[in-house]
PDBQT receptor file of N, H, CA, C and O in Angstrom, charges set to zero:
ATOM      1  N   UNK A   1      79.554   8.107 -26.464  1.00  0.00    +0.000 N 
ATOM      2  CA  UNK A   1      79.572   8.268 -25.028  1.00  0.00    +0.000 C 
ATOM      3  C   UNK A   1      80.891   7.706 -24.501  1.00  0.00    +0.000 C 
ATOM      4  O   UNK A   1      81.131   6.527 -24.763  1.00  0.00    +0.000 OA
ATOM      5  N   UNK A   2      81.563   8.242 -23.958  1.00  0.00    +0.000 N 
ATOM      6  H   UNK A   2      81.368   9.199 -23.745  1.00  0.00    +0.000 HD
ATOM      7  CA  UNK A   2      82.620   8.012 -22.907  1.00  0.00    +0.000 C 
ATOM      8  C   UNK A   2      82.435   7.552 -21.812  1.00  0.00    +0.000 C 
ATOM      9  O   UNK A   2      81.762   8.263 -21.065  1.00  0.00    +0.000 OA
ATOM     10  N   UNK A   3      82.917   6.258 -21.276  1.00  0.00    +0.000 N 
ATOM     11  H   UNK A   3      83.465   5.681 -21.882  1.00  0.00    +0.000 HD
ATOM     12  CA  UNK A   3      82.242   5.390 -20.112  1.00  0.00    +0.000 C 
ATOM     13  C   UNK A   3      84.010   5.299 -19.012  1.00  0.00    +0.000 C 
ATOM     14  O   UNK A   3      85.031   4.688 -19.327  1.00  0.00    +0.000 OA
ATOM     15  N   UNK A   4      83.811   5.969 -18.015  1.00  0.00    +0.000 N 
ATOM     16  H   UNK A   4      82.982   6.465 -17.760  1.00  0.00    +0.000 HD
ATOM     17  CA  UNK A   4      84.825   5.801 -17.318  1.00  0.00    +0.000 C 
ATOM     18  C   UNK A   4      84.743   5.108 -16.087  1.00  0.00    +0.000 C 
ATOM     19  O   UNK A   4      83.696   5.263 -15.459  1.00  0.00    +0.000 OA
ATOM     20  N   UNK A   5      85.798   4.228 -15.503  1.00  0.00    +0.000 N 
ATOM     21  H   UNK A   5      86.649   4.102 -16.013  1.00  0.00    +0.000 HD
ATOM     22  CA  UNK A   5      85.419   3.903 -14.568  1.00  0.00    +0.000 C 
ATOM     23  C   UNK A   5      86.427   4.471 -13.428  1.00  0.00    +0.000 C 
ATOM     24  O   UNK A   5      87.486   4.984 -13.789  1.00  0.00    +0.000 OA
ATOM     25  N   UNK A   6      86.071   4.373 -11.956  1.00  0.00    +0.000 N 
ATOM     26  H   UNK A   6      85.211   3.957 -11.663  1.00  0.00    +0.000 HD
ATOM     27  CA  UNK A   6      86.247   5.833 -11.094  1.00  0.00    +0.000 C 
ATOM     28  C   UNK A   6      86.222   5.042  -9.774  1.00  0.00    +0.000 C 
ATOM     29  O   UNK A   6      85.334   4.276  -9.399  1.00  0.00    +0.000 OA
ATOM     30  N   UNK A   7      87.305   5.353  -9.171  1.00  0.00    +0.000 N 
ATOM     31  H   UNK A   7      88.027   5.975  -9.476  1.00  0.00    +0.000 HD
ATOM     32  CA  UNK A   7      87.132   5.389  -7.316  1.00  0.00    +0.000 C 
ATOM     33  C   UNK A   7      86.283   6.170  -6.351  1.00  0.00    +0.000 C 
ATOM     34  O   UNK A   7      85.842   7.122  -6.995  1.00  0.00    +0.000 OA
ATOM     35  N   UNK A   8      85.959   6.208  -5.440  1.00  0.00    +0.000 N 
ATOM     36  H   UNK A   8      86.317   5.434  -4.916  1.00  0.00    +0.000 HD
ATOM     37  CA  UNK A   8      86.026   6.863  -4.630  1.00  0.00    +0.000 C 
ATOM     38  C   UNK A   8      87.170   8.259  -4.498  1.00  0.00    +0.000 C 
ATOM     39  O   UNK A   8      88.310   7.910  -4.193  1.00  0.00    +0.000 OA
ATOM     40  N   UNK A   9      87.040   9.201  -4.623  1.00  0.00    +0.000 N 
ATOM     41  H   UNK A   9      86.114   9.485  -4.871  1.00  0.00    +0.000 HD
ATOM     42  CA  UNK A   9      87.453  10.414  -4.379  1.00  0.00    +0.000 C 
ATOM     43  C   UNK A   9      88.527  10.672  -5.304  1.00  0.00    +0.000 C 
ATOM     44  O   UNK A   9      89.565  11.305  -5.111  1.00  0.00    +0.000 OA
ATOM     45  N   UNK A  10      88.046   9.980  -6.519  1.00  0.00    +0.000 N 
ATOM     46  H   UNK A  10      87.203   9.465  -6.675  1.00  0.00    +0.000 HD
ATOM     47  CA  UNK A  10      88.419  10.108  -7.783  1.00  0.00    +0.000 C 
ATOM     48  C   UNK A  10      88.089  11.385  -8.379  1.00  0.00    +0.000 C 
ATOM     49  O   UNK A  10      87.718  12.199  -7.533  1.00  0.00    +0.000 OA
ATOM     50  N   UNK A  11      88.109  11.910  -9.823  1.00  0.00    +0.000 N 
ATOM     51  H   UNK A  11      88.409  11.249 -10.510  1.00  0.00    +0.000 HD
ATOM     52  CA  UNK A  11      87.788  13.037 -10.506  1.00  0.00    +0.000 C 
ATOM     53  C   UNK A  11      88.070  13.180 -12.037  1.00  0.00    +0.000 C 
ATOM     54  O   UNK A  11      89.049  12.854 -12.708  1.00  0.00    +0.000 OA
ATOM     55  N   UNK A  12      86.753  13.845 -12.401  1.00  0.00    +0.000 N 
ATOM     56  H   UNK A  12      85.958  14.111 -11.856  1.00  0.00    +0.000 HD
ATOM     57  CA  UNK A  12      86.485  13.658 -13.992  1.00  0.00    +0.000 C 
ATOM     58  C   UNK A  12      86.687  15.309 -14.523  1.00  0.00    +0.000 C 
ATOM     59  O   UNK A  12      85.682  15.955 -14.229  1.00  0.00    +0.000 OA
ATOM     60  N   UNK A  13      87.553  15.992 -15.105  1.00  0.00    +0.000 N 
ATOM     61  H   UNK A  13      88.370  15.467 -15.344  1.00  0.00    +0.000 HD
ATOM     62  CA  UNK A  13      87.498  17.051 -15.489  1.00  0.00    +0.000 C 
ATOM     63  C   UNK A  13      86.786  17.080 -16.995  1.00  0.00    +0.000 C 
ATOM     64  O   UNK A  13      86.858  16.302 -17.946  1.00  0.00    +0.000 OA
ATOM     65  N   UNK A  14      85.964  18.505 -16.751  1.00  0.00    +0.000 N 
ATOM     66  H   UNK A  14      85.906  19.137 -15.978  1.00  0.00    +0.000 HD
ATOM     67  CA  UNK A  14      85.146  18.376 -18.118  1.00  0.00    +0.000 C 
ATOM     68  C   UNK A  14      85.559  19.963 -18.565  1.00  0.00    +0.000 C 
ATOM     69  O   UNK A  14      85.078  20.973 -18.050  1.00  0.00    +0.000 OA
ATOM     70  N   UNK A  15      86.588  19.931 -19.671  1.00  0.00    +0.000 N 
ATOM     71  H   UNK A  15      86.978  19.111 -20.090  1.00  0.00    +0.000 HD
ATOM     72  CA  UNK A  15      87.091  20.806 -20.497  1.00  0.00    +0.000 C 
ATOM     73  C   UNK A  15      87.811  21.594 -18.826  1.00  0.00    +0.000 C 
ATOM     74  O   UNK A  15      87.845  20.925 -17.793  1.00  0.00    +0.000 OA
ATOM     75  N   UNK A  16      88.218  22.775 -18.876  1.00  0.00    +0.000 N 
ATOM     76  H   UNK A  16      88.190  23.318 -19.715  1.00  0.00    +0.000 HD
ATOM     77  CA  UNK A  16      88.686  23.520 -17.644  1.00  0.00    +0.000 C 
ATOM     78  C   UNK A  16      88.417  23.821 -16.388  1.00  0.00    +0.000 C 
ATOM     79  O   UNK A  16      89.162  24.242 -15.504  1.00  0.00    +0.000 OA
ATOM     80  N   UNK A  17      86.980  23.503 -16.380  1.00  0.00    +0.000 N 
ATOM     81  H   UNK A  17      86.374  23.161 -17.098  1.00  0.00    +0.000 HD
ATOM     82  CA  UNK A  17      86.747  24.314 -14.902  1.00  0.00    +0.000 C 
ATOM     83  C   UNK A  17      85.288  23.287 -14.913  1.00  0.00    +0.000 C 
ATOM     84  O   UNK A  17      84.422  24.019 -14.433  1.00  0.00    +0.000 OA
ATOM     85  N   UNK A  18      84.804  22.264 -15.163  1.00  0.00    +0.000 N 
ATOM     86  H   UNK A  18      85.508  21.669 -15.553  1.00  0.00    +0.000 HD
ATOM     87  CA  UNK A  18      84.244  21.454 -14.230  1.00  0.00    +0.000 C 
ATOM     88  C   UNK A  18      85.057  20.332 -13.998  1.00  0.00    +0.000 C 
ATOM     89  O   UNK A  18      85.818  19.751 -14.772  1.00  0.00    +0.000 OA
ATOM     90  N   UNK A  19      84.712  20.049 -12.498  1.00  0.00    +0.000 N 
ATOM     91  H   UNK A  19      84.094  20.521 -11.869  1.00  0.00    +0.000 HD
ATOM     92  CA  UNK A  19      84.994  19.043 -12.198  1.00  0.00    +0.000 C 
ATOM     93  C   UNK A  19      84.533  17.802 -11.456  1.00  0.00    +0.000 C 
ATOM     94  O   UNK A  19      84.979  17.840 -10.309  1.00  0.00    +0.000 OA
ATOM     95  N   UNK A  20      83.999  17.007 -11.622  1.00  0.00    +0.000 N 
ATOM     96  H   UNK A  20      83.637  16.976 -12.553  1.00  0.00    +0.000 HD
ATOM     97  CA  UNK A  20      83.366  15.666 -10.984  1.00  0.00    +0.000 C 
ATOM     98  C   UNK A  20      84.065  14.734 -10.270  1.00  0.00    +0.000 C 
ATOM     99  O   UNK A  20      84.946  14.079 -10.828  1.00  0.00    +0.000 OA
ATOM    100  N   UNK A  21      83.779  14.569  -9.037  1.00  0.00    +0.000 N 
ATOM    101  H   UNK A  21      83.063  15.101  -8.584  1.00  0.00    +0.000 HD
ATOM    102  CA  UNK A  21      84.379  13.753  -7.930  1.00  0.00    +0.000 C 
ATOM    103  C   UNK A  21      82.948  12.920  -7.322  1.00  0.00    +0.000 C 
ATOM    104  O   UNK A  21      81.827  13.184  -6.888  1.00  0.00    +0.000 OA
ATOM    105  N   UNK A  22      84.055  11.435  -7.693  1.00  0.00    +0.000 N 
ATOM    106  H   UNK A  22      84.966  11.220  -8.045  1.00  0.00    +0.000 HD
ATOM    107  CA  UNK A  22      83.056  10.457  -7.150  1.00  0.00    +0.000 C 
ATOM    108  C   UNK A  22      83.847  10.531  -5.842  1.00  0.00    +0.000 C 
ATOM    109  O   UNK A  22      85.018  10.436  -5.474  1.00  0.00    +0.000 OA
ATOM    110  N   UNK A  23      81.981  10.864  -5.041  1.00  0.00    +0.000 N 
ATOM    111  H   UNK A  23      81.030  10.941  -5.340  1.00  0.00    +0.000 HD
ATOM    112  CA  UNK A  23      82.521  10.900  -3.091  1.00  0.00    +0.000 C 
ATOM    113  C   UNK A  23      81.839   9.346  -2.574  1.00  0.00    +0.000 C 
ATOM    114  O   UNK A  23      82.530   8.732  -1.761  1.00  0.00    +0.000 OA
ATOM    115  N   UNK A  24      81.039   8.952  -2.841  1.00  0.00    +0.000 N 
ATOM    116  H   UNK A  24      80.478   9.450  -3.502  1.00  0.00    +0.000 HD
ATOM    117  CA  UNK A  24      80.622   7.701  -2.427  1.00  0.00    +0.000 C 
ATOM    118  C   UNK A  24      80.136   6.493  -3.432  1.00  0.00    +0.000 C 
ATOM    119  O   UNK A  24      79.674   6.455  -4.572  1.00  0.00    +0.000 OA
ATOM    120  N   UNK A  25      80.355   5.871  -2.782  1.00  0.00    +0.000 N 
ATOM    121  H   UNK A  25      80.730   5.902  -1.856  1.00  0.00    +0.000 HD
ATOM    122  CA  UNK A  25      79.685   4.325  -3.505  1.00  0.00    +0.000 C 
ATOM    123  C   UNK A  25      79.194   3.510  -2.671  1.00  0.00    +0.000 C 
ATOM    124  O   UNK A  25      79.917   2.946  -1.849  1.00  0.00    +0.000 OA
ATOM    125  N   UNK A  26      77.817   3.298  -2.738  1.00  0.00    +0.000 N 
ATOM    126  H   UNK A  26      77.230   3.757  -3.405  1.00  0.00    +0.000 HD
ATOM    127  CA  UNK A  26      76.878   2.368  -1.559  1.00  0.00    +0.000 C 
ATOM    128  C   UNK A  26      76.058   1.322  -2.343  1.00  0.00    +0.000 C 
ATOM    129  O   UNK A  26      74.843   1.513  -2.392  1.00  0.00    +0.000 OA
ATOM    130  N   UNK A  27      76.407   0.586  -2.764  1.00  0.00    +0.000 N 
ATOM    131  H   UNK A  27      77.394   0.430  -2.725  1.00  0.00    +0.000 HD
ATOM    132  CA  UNK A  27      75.732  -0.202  -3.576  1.00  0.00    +0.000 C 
ATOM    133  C   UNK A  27      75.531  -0.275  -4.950  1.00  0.00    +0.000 C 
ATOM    134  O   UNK A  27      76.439  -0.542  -5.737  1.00  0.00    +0.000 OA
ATOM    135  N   UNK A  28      74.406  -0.055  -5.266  1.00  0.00    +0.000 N 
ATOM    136  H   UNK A  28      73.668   0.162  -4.627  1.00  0.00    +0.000 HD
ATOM    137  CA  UNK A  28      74.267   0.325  -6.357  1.00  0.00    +0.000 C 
ATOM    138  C   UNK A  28      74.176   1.883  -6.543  1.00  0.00    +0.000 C 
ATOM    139  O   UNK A  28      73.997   2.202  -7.718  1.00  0.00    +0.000 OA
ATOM    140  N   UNK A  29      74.224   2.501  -6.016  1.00  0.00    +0.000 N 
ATOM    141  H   UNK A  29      74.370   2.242  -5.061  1.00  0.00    +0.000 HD
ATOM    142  CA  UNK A  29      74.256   4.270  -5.921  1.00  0.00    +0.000 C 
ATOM    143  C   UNK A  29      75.831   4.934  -5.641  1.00  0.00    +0.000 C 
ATOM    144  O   UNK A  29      76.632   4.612  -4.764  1.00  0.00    +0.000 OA
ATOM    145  N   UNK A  30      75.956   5.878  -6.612  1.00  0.00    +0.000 N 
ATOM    146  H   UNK A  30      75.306   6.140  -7.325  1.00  0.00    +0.000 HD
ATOM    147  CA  UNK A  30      77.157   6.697  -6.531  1.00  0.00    +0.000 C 
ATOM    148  C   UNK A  30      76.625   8.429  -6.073  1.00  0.00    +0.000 C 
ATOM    149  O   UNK A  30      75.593   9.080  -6.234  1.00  0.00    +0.000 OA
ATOM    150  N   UNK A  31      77.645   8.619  -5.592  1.00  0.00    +0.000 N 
ATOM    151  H   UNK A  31      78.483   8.090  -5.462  1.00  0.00    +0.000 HD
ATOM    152  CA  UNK A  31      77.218   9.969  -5.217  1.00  0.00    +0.000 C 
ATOM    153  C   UNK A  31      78.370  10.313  -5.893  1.00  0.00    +0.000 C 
ATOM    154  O   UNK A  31      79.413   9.671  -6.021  1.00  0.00    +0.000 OA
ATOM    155  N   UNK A  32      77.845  12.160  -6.601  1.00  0.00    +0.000 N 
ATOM    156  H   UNK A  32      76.998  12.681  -6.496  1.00  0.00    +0.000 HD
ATOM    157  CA  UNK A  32      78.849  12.783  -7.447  1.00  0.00    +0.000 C 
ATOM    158  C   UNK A  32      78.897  13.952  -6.606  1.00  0.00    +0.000 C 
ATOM    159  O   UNK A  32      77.874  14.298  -6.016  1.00  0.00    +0.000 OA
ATOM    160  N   UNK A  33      80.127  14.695  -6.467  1.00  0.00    +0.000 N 
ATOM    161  H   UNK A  33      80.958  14.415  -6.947  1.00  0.00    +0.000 HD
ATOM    162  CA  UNK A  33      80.502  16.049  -6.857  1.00  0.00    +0.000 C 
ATOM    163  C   UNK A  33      80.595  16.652  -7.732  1.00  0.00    +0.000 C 
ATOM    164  O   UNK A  33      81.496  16.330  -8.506  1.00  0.00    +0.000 OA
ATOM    165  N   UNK A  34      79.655  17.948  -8.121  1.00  0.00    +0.000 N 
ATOM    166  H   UNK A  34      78.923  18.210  -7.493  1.00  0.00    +0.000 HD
ATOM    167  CA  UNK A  34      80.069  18.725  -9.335  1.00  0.00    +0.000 C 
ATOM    168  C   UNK A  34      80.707  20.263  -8.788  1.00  0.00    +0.000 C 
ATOM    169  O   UNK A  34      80.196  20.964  -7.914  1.00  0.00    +0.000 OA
ATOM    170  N   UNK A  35      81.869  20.539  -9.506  1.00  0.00    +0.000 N 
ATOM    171  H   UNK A  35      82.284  19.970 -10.215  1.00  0.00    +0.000 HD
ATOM    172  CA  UNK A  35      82.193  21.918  -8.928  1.00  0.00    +0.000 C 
ATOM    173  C   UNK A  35      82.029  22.808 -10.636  1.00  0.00    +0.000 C 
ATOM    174  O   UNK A  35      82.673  22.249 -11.524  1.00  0.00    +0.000 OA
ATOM    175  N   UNK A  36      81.534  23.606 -10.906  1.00  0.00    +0.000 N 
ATOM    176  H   UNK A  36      81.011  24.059 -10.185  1.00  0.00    +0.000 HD
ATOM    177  CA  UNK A  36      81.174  24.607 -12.024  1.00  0.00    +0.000 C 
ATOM    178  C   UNK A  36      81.746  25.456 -12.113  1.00  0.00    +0.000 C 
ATOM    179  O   UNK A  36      82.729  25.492 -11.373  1.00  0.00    +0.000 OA
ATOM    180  N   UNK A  37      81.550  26.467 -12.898  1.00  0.00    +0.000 N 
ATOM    181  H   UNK A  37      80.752  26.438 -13.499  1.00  0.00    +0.000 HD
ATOM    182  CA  UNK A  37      81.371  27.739 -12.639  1.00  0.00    +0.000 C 
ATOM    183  C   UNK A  37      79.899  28.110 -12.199  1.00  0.00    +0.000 C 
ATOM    184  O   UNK A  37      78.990  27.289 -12.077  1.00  0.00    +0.000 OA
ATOM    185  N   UNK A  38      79.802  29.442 -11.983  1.00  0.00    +0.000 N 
ATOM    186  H   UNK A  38      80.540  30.109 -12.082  1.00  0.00    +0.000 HD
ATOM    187  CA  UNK A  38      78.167  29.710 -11.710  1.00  0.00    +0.000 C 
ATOM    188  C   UNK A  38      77.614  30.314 -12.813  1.00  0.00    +0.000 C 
ATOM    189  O   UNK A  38      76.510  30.841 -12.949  1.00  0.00    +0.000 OA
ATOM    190  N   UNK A  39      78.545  30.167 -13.599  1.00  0.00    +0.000 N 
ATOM    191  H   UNK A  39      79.442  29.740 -13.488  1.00  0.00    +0.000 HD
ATOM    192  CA  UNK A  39      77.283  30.465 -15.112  1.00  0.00    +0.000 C 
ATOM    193  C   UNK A  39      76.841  28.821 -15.533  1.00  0.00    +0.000 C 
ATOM    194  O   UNK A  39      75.896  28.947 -16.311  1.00  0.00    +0.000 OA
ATOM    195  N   UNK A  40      77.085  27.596 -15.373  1.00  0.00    +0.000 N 
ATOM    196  H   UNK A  40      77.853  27.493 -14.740  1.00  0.00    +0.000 HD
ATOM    197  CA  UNK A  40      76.678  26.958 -15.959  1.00  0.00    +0.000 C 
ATOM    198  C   UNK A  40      76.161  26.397 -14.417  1.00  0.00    +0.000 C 
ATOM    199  O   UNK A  40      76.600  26.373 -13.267  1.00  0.00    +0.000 OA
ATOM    200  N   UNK A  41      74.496  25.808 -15.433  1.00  0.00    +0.000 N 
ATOM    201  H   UNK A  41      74.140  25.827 -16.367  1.00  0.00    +0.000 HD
ATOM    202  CA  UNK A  41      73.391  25.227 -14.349  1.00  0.00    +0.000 C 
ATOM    203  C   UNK A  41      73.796  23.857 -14.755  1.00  0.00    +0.000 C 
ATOM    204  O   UNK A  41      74.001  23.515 -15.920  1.00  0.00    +0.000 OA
ATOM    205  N   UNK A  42      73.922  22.903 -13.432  1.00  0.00    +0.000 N 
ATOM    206  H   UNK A  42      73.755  23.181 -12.486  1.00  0.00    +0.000 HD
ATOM    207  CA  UNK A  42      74.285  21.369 -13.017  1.00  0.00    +0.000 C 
ATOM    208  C   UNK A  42      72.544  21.489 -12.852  1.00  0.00    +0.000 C 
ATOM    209  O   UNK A  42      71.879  22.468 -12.514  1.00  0.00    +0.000 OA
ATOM    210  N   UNK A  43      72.075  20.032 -13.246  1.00  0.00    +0.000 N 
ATOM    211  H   UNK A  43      72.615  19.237 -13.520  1.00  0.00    +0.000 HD
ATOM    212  CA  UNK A  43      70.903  19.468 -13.072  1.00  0.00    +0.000 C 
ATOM    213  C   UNK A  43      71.083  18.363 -12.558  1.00  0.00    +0.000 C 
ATOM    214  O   UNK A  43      72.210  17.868 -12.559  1.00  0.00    +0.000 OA
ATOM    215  N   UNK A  44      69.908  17.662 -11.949  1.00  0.00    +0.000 N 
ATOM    216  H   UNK A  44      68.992  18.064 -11.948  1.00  0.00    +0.000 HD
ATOM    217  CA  UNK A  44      69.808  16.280 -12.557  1.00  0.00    +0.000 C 
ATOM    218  C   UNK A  44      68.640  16.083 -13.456  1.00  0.00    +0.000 C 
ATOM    219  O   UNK A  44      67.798  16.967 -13.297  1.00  0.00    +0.000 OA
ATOM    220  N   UNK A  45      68.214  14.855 -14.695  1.00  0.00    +0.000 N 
ATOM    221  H   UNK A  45      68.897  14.137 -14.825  1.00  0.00    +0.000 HD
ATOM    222  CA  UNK A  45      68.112  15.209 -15.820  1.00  0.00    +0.000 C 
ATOM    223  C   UNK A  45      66.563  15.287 -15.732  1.00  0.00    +0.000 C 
ATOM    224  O   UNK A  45      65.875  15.774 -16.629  1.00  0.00    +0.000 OA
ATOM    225  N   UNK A  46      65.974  14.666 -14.351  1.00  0.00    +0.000 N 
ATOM    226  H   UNK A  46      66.533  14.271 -13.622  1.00  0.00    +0.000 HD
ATOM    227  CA  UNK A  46      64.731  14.738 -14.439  1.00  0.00    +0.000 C 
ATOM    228  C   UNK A  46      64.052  16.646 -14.419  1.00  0.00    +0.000 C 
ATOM    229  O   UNK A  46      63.160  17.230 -15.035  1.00  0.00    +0.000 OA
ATOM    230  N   UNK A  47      65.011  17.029 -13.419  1.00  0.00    +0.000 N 
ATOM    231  H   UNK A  47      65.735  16.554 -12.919  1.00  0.00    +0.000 HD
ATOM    232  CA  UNK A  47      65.083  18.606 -13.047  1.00  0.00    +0.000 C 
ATOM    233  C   UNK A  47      64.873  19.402 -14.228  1.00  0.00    +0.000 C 
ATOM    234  O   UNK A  47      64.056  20.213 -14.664  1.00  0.00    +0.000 OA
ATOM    235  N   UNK A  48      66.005  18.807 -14.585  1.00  0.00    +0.000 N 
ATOM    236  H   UNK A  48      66.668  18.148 -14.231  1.00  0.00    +0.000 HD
ATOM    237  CA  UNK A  48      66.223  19.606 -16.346  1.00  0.00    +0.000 C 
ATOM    238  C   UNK A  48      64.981  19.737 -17.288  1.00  0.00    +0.000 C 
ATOM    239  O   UNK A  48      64.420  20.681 -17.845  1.00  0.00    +0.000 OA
ATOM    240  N   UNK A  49      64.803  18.464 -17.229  1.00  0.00    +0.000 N 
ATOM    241  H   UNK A  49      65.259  17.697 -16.777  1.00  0.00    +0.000 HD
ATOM    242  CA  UNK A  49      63.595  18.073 -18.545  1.00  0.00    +0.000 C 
ATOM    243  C   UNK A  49      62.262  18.970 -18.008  1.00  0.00    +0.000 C 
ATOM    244  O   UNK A  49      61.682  19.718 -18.795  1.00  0.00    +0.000 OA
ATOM    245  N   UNK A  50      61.829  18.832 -16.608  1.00  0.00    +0.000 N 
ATOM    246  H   UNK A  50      62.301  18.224 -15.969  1.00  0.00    +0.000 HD
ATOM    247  CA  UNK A  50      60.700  19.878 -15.854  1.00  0.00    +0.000 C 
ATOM    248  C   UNK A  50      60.984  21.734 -16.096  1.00  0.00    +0.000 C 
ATOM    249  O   UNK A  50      60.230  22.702 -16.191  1.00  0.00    +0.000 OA
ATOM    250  N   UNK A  51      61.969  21.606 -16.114  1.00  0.00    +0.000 N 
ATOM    251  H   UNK A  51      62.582  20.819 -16.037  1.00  0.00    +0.000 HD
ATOM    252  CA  UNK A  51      62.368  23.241 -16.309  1.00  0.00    +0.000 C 
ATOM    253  C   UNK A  51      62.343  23.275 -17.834  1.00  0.00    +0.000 C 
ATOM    254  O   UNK A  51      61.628  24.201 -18.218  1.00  0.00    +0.000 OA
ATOM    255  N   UNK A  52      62.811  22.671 -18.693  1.00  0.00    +0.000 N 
ATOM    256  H   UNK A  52      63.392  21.919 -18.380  1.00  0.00    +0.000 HD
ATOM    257  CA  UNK A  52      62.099  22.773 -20.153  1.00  0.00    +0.000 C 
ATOM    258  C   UNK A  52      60.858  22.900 -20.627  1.00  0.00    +0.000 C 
ATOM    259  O   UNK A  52      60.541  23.545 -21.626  1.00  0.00    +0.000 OA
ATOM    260  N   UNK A  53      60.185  22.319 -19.955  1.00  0.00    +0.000 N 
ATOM    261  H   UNK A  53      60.443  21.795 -19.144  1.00  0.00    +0.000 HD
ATOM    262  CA  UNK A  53      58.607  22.033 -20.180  1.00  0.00    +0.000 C 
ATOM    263  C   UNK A  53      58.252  22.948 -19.039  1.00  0.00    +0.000 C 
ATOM    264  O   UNK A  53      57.185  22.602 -18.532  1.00  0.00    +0.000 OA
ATOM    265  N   UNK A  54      58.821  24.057 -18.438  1.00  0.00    +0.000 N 
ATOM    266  H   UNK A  54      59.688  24.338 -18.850  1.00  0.00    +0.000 HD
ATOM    267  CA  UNK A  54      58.259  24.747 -17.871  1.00  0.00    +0.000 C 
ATOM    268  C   UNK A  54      57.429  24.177 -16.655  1.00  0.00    +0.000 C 
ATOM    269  O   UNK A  54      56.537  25.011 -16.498  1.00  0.00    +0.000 OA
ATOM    270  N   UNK A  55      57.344  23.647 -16.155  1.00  0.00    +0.000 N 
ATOM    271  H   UNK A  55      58.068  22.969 -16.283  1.00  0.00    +0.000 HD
ATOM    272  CA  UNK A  55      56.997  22.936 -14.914  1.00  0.00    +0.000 C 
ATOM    273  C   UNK A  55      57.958  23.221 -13.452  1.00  0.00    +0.000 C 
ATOM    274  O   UNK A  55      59.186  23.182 -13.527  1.00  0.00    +0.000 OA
ATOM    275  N   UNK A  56      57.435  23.431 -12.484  1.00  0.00    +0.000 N 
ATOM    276  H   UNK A  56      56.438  23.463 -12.423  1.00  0.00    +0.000 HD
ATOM    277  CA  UNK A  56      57.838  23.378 -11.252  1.00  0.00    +0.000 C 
ATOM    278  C   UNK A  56      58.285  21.788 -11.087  1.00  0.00    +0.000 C 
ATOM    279  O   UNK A  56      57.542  20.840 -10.830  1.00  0.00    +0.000 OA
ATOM    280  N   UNK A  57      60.014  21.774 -11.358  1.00  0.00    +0.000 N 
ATOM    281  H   UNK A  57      60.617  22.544 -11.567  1.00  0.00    +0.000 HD
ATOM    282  CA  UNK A  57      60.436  20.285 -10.460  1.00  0.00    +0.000 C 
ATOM    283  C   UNK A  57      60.172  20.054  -9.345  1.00  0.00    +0.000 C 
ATOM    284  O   UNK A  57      60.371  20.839  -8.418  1.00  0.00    +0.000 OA
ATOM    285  N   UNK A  58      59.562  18.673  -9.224  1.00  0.00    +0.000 N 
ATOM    286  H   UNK A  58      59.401  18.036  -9.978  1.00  0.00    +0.000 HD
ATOM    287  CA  UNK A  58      59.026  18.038  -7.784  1.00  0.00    +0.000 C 
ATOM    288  C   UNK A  58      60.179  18.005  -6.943  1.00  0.00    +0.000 C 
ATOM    289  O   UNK A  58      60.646  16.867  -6.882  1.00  0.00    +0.000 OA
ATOM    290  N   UNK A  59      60.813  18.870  -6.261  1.00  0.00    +0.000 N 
ATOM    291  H   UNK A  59      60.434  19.794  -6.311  1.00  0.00    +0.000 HD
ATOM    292  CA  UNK A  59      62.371  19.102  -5.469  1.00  0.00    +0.000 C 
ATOM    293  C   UNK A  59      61.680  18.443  -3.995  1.00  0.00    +0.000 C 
ATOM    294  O   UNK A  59      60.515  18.792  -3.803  1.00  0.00    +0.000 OA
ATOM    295  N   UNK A  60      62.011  17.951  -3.432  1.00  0.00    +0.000 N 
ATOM    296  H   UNK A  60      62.957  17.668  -3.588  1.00  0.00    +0.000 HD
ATOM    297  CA  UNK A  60      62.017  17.814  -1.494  1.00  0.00    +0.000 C 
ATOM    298  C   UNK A  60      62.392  19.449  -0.989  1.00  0.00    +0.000 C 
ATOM    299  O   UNK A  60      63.289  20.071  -1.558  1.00  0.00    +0.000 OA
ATOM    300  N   UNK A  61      61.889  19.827  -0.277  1.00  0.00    +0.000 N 
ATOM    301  H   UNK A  61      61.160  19.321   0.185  1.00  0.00    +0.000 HD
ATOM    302  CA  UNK A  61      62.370  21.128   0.488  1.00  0.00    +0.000 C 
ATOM    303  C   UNK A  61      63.355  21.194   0.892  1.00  0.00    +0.000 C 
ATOM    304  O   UNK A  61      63.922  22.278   1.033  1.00  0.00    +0.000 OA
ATOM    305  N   UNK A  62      63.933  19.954   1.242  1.00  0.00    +0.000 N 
ATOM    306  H   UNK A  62      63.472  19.073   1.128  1.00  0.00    +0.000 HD
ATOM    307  CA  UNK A  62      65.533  19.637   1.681  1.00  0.00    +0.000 C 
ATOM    308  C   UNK A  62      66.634  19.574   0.691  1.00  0.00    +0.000 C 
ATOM    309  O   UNK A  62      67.826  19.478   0.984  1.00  0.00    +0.000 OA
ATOM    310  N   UNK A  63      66.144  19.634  -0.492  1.00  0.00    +0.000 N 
ATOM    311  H   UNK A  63      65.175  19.712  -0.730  1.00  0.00    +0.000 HD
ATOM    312  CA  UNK A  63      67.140  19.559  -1.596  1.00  0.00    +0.000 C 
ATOM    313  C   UNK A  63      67.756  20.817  -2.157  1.00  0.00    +0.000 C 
ATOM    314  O   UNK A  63      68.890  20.988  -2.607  1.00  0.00    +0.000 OA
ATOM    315  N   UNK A  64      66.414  21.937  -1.984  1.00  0.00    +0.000 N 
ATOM    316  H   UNK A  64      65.493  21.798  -1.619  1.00  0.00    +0.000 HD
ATOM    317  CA  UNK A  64      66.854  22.955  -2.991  1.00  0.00    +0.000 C 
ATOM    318  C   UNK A  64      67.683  23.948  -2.233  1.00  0.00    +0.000 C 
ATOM    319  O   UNK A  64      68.182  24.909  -2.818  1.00  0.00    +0.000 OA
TER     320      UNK A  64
């Protein structure tokens, strides 16, 4: 694992065309930017693991 450490409106390129921008830091919580392509699906990992197991992720209506 690769452990980087990151500013605020910093950015993590992953191979060509993603890219991750830390937009906030409030404590103990970071907020990320992911920019993709639209062939590849961004999760978060709980999301992920529910869509494996075939399950409807518990999303907020405000999220999706």
């Amino acid at each position: 694992m690769l452990v980087l450490s990151r500013q605020r409106d910093e950015e993590i390129m992953i191979g060509d065309h993603i890219r991750v921008t830390i937009v906030e830091i409030r404590g103990d919580k970071v907020r990320l930017g992911i920019q993709a392509p639209a062939d590849v699906s961004v999760h978060r990992r709980e999301v992920y693991e529910a869509i494996r197991r075939g399950q409807e992720p518990n999303i907020p209506e405000d999220r999706r």
